[in-house]
N, C-alpha and C positions, 0 to 999 in steps of 0.2 A: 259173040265177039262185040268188043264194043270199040269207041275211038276215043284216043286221047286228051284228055284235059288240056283245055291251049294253055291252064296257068301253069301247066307244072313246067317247072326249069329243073337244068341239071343241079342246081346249089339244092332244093329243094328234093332231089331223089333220095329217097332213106336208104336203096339199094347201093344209089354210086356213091355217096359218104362210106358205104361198107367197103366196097370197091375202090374208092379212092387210095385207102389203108397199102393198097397195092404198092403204087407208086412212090419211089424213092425218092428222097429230097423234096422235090415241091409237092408232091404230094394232092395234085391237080384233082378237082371234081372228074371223073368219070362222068358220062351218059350211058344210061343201065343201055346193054346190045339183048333187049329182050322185046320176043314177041307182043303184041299187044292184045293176043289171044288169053282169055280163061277157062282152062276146061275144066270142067265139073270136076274134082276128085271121088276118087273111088278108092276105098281101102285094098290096099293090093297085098294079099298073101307074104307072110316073108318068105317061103318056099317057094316063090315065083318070080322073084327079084333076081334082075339077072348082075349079079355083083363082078365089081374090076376094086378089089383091094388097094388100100393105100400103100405108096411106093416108099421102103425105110431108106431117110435118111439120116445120116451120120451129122447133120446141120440142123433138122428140123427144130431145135430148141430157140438156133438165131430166124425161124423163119417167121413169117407174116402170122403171127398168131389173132386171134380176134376176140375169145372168151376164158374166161378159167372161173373154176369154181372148190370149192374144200367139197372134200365129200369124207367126211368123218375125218379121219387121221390124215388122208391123203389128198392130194392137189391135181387137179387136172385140169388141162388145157387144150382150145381145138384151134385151127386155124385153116389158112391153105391146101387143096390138094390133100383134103383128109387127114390133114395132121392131127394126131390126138397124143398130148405127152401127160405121161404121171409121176409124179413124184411122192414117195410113201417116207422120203427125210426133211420132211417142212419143206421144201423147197431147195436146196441143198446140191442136188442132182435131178435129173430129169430122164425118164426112157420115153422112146416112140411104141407106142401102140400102132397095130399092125390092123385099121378097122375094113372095112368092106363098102366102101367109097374114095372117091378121088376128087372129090368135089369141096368146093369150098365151105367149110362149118362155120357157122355165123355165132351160135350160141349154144348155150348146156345149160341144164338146170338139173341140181339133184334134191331128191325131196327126202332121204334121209342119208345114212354113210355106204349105201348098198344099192340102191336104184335112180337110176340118172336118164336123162338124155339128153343128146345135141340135133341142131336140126341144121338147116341147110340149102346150098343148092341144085336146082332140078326137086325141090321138094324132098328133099331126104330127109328121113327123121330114122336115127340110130340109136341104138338103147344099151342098159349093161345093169347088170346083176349083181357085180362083184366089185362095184367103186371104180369102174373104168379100167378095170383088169381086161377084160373082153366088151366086144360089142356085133351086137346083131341089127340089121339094117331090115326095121317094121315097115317102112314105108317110101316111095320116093315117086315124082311121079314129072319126066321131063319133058310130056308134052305141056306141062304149066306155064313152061317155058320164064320161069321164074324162082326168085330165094323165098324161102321160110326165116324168117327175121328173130325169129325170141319163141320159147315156149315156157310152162309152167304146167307143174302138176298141185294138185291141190293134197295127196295122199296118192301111195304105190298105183291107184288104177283111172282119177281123172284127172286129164290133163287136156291142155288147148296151145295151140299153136299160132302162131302171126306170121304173117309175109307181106309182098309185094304185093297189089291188086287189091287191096284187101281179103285174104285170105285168113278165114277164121277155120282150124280144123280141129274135133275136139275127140276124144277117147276117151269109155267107160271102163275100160277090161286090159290097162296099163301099155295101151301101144299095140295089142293084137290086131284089131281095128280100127282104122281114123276115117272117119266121119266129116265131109265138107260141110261148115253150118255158117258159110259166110254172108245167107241172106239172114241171120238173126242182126244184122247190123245194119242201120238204114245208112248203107254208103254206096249209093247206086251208080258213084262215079267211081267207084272201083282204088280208092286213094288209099296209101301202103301202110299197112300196120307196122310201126316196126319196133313196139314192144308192148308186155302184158307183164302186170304187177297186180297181188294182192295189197290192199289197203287192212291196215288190221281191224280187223271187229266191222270190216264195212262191205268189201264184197272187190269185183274187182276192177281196173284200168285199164284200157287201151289206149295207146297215143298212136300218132302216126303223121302221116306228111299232110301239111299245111295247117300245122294246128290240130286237126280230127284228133278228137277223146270222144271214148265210149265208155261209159260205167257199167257193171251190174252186178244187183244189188243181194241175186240169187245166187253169184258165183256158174255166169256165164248160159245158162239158159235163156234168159231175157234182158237186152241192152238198150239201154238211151244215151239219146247223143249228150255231151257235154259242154256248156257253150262255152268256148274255148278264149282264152285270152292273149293270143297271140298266133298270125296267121303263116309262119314257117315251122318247117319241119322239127317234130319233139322225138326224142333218140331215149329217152328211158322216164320210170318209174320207178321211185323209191319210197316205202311206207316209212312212216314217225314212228315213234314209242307211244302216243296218242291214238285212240280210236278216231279215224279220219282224217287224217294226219299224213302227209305226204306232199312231196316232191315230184314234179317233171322235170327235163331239161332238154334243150339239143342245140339247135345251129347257136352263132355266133354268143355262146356263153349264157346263151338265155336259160334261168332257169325259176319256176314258178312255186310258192307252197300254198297246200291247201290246209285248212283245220276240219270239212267238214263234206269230206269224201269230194269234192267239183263243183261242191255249188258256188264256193267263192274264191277267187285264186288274189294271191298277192305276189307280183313281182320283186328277188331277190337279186341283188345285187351283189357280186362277186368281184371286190377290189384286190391288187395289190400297187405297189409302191410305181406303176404305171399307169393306173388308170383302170376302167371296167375291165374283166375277164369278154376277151371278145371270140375267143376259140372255140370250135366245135365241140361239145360233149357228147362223148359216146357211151359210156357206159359207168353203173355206179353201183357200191353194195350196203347193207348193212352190217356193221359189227357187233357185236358180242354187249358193249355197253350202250350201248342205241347210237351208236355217232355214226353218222352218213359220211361215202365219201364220195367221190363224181370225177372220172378222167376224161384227158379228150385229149384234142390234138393240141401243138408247139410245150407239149411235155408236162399239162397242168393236170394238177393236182388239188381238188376241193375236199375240207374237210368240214362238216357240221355235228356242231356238240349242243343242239337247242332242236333238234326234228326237222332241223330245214329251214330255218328261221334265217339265219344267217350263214356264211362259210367261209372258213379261211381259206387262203391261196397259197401253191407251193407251186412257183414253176423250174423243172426240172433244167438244169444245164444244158442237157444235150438236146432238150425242146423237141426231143422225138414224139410220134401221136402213138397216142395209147388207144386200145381199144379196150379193156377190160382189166379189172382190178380184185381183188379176194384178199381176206383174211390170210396171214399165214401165222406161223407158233411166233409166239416172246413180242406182240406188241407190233413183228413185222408186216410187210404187203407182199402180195405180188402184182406185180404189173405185167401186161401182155399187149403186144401191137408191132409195132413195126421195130426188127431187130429181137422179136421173140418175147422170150422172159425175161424180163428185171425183178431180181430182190431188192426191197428197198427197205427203209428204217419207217415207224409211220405218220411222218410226213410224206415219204414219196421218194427221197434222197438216195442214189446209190449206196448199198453198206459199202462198197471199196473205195467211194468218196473219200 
């Protein structure tokens, strides 16, 4: 057990930015309603997982979504209450997947068109075989009394997870077993991971609340701290087309590139015709021609065609907050956050605009 950081504030929870997403219209900071216990993880059997199914609804496409990701030909999405929607027509239509949770999904990550996972809260980490056809529930664990924020697989059988606490959990044998390895990271104040990225040709990132980056260099074995160049919370990781090459970002539109994996950050600056990008950024992908793109909340839209270097701004009309963004077919996006899925053109734009 340990006791609470006096710096941490609720603006600064990586947990209640997720949770915020909740709330309609203003869309208020949350303060996370979690324990301040950590307990050791133990890889728990899936056959000993006592599962409560997610509940179909006939809405769930308009609900609080939080991630999406392509997974070959097909598009999938998690959110709320264990929502998991796929769409196998670009985006076009959407079904509810029926998975073996009720818990809020934070993220997904699929590492080819056939093996994926999302993780979660109470610790849940879900998997699937078939491109988010099905899904089996490897892990979850609610005495942690906390979310799993972002995970990555590096190929079908190693993969590492991030949460709240700093929670580092990693698997060799595709998710059968998860492994607590959250002392590999000197963060003994226990401050939230709340996302993990590869850097290409360099190895990997962790960002998390109040600035905290952690690199490694081995792809997660061994990590060193990164001295960070801004002391609030960073909400994601995106690699360049350059070896070393990458993008952080999170609260108030901040967002940093490196050329040379952490060792030296340069602040970029995200105008449009008002002034700095001052919005929360929550999540961002890479495309198909190397261009970055970065969403977040009052419905912005960044796009980078130089690795990160610079980005343009598209803020959306209806200045809803996004939580997650993907590729879809002909040049399009998807968007996910509050009010579900938007298709959009790729700026960001409603197609029914």
């Amino acid at each position: 057990m340990f006791e609470p950081n006096a710096r941490r504030s609720t603006a600064c929870d990586a947990a209640a930015h997720r949770l915020s997403l909740r709330m309609p219209a203003l869309l208020k900071p949350l303060a996370l309603s979690l324990s301040l216990g950590l307990v050791s993880a133990q890889a728990v059997a899936a056959d000993k997982i006592k599962t409560y199914d997610s509940i179909a609804s006939s809405r769930a496409v308009e609900s609080l979504l939080v991630d999406v990701s392509a997974a070959g030909g097909n598009l999938v999405a998690v959110g709320e209450r264990g929502h998991v929607l796929i769409s196998r027509d670009k985006g076009q239509s959407w079904k509810q997947v029926v998975v073996p949770t009720r818990q809020l999904l934070t993220s997904l990550f699929f590492v080819d068109e056939k093996n994926g996972w999302a993780v979660g809260h109470d610790a849940v980490i879900l998997a699937t075989t078939d491109g988010g056809a099905t899904w089996v529930k490897q892990f979850e664990e609610p005495e942690r009394e906390a979310p799993l924020l972002d995970i990555w697989f590096r190929d079908s059988q190693v993969g590492y997870a991030v949460g709240a606490y700093g929670a580092l959990l990693t698997t060799s044998n595709g998710g059968k077993t998860w492994q607590d390895v959250s002392d590999r990271l000197d963060n003994e104040d226990g401050y939230h991971l709340n996302a993990i990225g590869e850097v290409k040709g360099s190895g990997l990132l962790a960002v998390g609340e109040l600035g905290n980056m952690f690199r490694s260099l081995d792809y997660g074995m061994t990590w060193e701290i990164v001295e960070s160049p801004y002391e609030g919370s960073l909400f994601g990781v995106l690699s360049g087309s350059a070896v070393g090459e990458a993008v952080v970002y999170g609260l108030r539109g901040h967002i940093f590139y490196t050329a040379d994996f952490g060792t030296t950050w340069t602040e970029v600056q995200a105008k449009n015709e008002d002034g700095v990008i001052e919005y929360g950024l929550s999540d961002g992908a890479r495309l198909a021609d190397g261009s970055l793109l970065i969403v977040g909340h009052g419905g912005t839209v960044l796009r980078s065609r130089d690795g990160g270097k610079s980005f343009s701004v598209f803020n959306r009309p209806d200045r809803i907050s996004l939580a997650g963004v993907a590729p879809a077919a002909d040049g399009q996006l998807v968007l996910v956050g509050q009010g579900g899925v938007h298709m959009t053109d790729g700026t960001g734009a409603s197609l029914e605009d």
